[in-house]
Structures are given as structure tokens and as C-alpha cells.
C-alpha atoms as a printed R data frame, in Angstrom:
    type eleno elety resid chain resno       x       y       z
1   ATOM     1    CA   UNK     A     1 264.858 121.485 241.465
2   ATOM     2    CA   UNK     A     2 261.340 123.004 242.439
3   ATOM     3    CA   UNK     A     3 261.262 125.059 239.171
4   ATOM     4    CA   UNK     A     4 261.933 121.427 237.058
5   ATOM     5    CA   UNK     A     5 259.353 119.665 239.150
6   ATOM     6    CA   UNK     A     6 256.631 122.883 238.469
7   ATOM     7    CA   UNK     A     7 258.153 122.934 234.667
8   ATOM     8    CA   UNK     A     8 257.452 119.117 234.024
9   ATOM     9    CA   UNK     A     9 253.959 119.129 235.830
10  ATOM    10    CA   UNK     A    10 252.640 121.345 232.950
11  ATOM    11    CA   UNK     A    11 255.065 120.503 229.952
12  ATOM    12    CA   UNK     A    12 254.374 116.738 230.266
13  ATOM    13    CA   UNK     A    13 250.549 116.767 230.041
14  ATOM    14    CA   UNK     A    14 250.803 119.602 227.323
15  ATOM    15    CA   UNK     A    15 253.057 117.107 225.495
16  ATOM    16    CA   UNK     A    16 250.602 114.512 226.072
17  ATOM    17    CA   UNK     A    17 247.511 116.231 225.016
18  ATOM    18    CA   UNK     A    18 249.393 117.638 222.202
19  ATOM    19    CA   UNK     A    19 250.808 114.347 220.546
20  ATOM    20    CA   UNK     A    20 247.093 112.876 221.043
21  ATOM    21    CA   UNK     A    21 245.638 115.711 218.987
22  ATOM    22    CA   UNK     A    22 247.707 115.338 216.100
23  ATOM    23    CA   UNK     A    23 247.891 112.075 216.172
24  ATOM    24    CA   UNK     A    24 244.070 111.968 216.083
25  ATOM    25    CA   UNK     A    25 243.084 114.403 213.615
26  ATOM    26    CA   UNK     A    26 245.882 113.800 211.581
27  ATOM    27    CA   UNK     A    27 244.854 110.264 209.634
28  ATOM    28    CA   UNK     A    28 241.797 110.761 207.859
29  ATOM    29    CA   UNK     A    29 241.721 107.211 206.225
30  ATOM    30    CA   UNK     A    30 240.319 104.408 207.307
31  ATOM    31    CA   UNK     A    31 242.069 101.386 209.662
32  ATOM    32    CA   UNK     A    32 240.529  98.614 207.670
33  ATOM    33    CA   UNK     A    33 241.411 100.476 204.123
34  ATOM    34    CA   UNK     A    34 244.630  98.817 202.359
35  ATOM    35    CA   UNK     A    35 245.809 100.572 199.244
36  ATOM    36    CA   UNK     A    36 248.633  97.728 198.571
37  ATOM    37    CA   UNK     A    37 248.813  96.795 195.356
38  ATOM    38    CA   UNK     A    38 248.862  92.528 194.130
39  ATOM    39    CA   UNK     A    39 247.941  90.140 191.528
40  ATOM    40    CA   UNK     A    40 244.939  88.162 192.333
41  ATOM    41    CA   UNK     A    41 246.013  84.699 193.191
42  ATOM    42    CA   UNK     A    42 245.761  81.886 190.770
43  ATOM    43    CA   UNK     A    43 242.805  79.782 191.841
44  ATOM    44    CA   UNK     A    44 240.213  77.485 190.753
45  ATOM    45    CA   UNK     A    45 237.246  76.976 192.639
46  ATOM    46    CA   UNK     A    46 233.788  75.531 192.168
47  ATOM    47    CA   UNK     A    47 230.576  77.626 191.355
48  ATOM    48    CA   UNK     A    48 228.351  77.328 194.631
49  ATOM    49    CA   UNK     A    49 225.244  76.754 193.077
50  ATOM    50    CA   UNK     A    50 226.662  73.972 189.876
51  ATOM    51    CA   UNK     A    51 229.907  72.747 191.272
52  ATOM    52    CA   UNK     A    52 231.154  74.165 188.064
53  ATOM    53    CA   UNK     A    53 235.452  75.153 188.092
54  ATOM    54    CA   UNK     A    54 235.698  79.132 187.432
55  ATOM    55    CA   UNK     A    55 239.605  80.240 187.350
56  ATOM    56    CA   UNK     A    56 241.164  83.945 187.966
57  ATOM    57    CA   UNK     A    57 241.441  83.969 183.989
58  ATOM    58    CA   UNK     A    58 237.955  84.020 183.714
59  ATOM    59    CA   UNK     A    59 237.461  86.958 185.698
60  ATOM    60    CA   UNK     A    60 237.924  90.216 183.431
61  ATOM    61    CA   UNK     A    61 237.854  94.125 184.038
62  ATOM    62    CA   UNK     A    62 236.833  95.469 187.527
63  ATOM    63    CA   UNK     A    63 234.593  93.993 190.384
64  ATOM    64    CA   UNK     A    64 234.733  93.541 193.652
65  ATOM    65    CA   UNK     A    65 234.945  90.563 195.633
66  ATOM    66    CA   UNK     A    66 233.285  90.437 198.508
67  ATOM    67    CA   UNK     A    67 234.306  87.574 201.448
68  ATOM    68    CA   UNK     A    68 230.870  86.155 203.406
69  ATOM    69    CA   UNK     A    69 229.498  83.059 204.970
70  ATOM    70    CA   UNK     A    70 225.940  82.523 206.600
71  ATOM    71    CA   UNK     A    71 227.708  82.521 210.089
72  ATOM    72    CA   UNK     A    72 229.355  86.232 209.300
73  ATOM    73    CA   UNK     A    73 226.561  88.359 211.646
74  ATOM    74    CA   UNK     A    74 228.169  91.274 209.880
75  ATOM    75    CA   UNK     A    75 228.129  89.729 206.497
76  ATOM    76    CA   UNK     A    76 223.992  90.026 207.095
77  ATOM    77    CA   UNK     A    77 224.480  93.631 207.720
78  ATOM    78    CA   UNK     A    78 226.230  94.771 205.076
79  ATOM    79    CA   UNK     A    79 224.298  92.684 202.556
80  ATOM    80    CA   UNK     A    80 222.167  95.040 201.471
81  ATOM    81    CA   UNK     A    81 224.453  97.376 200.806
82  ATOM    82    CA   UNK     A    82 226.077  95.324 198.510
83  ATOM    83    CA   UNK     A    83 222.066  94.490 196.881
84  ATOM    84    CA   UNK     A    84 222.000  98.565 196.106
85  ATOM    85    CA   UNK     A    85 225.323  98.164 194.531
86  ATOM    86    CA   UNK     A    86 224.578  95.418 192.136
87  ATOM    87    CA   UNK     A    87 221.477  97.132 192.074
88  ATOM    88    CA   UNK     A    88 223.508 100.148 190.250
89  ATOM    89    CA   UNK     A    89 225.530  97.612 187.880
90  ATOM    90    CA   UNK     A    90 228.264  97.060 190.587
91  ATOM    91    CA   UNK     A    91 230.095  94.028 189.555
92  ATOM    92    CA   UNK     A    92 230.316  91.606 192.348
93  ATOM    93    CA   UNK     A    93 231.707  88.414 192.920
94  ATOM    94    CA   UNK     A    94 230.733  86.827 196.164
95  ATOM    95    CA   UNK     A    95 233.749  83.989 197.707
96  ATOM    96    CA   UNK     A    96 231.915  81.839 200.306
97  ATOM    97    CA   UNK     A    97 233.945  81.230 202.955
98  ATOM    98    CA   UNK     A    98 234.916  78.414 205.173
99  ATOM    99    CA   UNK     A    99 230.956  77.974 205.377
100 ATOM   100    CA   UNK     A   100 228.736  74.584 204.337
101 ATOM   101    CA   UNK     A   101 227.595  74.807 200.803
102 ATOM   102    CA   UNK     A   102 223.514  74.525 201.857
103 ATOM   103    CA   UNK     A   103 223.720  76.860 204.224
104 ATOM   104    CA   UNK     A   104 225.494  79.732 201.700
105 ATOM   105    CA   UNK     A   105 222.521  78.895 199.728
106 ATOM   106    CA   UNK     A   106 219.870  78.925 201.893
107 ATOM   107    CA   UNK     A   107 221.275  82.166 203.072
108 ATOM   108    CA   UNK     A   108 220.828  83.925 199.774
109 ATOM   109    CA   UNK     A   109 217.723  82.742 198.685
110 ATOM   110    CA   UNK     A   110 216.261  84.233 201.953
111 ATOM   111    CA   UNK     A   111 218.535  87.426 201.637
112 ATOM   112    CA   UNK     A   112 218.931  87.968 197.919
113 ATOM   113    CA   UNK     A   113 222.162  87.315 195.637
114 ATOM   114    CA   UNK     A   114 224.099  90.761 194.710
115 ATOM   115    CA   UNK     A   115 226.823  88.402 193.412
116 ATOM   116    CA   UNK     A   116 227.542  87.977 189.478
117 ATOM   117    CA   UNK     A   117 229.337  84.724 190.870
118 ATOM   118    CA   UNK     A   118 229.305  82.684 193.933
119 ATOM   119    CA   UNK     A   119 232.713  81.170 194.729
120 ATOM   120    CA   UNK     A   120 232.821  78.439 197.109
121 ATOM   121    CA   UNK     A   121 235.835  78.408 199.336
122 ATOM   122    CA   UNK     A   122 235.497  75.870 202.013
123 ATOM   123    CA   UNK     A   123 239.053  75.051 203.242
124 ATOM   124    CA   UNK     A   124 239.499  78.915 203.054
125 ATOM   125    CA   UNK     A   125 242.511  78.654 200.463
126 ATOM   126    CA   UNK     A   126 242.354  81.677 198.232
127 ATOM   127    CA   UNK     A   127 240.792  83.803 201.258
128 ATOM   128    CA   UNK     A   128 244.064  82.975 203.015
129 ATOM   129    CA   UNK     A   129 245.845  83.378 199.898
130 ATOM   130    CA   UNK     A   130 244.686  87.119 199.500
131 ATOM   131    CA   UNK     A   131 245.398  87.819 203.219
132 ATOM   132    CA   UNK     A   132 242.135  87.533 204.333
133 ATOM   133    CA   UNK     A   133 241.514  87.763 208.271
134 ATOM   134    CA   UNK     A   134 237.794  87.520 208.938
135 ATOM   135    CA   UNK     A   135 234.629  88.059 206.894
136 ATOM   136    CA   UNK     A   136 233.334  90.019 205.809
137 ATOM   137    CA   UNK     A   137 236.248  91.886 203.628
138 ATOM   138    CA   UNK     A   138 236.365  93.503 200.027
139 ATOM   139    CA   UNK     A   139 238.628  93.775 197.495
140 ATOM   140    CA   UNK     A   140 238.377  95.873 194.376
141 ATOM   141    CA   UNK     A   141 239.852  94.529 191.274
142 ATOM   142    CA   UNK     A   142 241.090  95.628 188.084
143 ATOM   143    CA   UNK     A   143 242.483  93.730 185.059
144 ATOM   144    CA   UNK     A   144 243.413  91.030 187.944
145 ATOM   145    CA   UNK     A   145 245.500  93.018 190.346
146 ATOM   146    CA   UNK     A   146 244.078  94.112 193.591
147 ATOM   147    CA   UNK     A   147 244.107  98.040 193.901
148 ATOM   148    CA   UNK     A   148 242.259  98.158 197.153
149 ATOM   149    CA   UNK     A   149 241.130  96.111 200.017
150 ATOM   150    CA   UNK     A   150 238.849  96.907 203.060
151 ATOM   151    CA   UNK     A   151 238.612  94.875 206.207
152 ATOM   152    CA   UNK     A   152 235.244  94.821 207.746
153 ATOM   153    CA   UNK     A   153 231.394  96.308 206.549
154 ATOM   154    CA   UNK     A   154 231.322  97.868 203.658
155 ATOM   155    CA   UNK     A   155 228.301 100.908 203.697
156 ATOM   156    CA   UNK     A   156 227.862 103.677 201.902
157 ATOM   157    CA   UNK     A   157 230.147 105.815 203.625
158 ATOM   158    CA   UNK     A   158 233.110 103.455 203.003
159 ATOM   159    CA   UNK     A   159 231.841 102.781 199.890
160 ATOM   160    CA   UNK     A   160 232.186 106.723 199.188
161 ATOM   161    CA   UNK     A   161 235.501 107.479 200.771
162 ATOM   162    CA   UNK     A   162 237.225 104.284 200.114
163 ATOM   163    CA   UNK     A   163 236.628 102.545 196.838
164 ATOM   164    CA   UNK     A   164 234.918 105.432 194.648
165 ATOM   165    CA   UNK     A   165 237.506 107.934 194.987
166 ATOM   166    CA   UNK     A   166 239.931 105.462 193.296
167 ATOM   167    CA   UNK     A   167 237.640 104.209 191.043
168 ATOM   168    CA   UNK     A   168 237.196 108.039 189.602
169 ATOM   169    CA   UNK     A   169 240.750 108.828 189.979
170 ATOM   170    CA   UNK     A   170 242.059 105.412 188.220
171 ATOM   171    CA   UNK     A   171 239.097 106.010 185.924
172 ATOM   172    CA   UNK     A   172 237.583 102.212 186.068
173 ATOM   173    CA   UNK     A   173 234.693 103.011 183.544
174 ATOM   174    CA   UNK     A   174 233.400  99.065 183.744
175 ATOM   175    CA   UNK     A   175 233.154  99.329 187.621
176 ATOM   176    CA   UNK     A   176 230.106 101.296 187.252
């Protein structure tokens, strides 16, 4: 019984360590990144700044879109990020969410607008309808199926190891 007891006192916390390890340096994606594969939902939604109606169908080739309000601390930190992408012909469209129209635009005329097109979800419908937790979060689309989505700030170093590598390897010329 001695020899068990002595046995388990250093198996057990080998075992532990040992699972830990793997388990840590095993996964070398990201927790927000989500590779799953849908169609965009249908939508129609008005423009932010004109109150015009812009539909799914009139949203061709491959952009992102990016989720933000004004009241999204972390929307503010990522934003310009997202001004050196459109800065390098990133398409982006931007989907307002759950926020008050003035204050969306307020926000980006004192911040600057990276977006091609401004979206203005207030009720949150297609945000919810793409499975949207929290802003800020991106989606990159092609041809209007969603072939990656990433919870949380998007910087250059998720912008390198999450949505470029796909880009390259799918070979989505008009995303650059």
C-alpha cells in the first residue's frame, strides 16, 4: 500500500503537468477564430448616413464586415487598424450595432470611416442572425458565404494569422 501511495504522489502530478503541456502548446489557433462556413443572411437594412435600403444582393466579391457601435471601448481600439486596412484597399463594410444613429456618426467623423458602407442595425437583427455575441467581431466574406469569423479586436497580428492566410490560400484576389 506504501509503494501505491509513493507511486501516485509522483505519477499524478507528472500526469497533471503533462496533460497541461500538451494541451497548451498544442492549439496554435486562435479562441475567437471560427473557420465555419455559412451564407450571409438575407437582410435589408438602411444606409447610416441616407436611410437608404442596401440588401445582401448588393454586396459582391470579398470584404469584411466589421460589427461596432460608439459604446464598443474596444471598437475605438481596433479602429485604426481597420483605417490602415482600407487604407491598403481592404474592403470593409461597417454594421452599426444596437447603437443610436447620431452617435455612430458623430463617432466616425471624429475617428475616421474605414467602411465602404455603414449598415445600421439597431434592433441587432442580422448581428444576431450571423451569431454575433458582442462587438466588436469580423467576418470575412466571399461571393456571400462567410469563410471566417473572429470574435473580438482585430490587429495586425490577427489580421496576419487569421484572415490572410485564407485569403492567400483560397486565393481572394478582390480582398486586396
Amino acid at each position: 500500500m506504501k509503494l501505491l501511495l509513493k507511486t501516485s504522489i509522483l505519477i499524478i502530478p507528472f500526469i497533471i503537468f503533462s496533460f497541461f503541456y500538451l494541451y497548451l502548446s498544442k492549439d496554435n489557433s486562435y479562441p475567437g477564430a471560427d473557420y465555419k462556413n455559412f451564407s450571409l443572411p438575407s437582410f435589408e437594412l438602411k444606409n447610416l448616413y441616407d436611410d437608404s435600403l442596401i440588401s445582401n444582393s448588393a454586396l459582391k466579391g470579398t470584404y469584411l464586415v466589421n460589427i461596432w457601435a460608439s459604446w464598443c471601448i474596444t471598437c475605438r481600439v481596433e479602429h485604426g487598424f481597420l483605417s490602415q486596412l482600407d487604407d491598403n484597399n481592404i474592403r470593409i463594410v461597417g454594421l452599426n450595432y444596437k447603437d443610436d444613429k447620431d452617435d455612430a456618426i458623430n463617432w466616425l467623423a471624429k475617428y475616421g470611416n474605414p467602411y465602404e458602407v455603414v449598415l445600421h442595425d439597431y434592433k441587432g437583427s442580422l448581428a444576431l442572425d450571423m451569431g454575433v455575441t458582442g462587438a466588436p467581431e469580423t467576418f470575412l466574406v466571399h461571393d456571400q458565404m462567410v469563410v471566417a469569423h473572429y470574435r473580438g479586436e482585430i490587429n495586425k497580428m490577427i489580421w496576419n494569422d487569421v484572415f490572410m492566410p485564407l485569403i492567400k490560400q483560397e486565393g481572394f484576389a478582390d480582398a486586396k
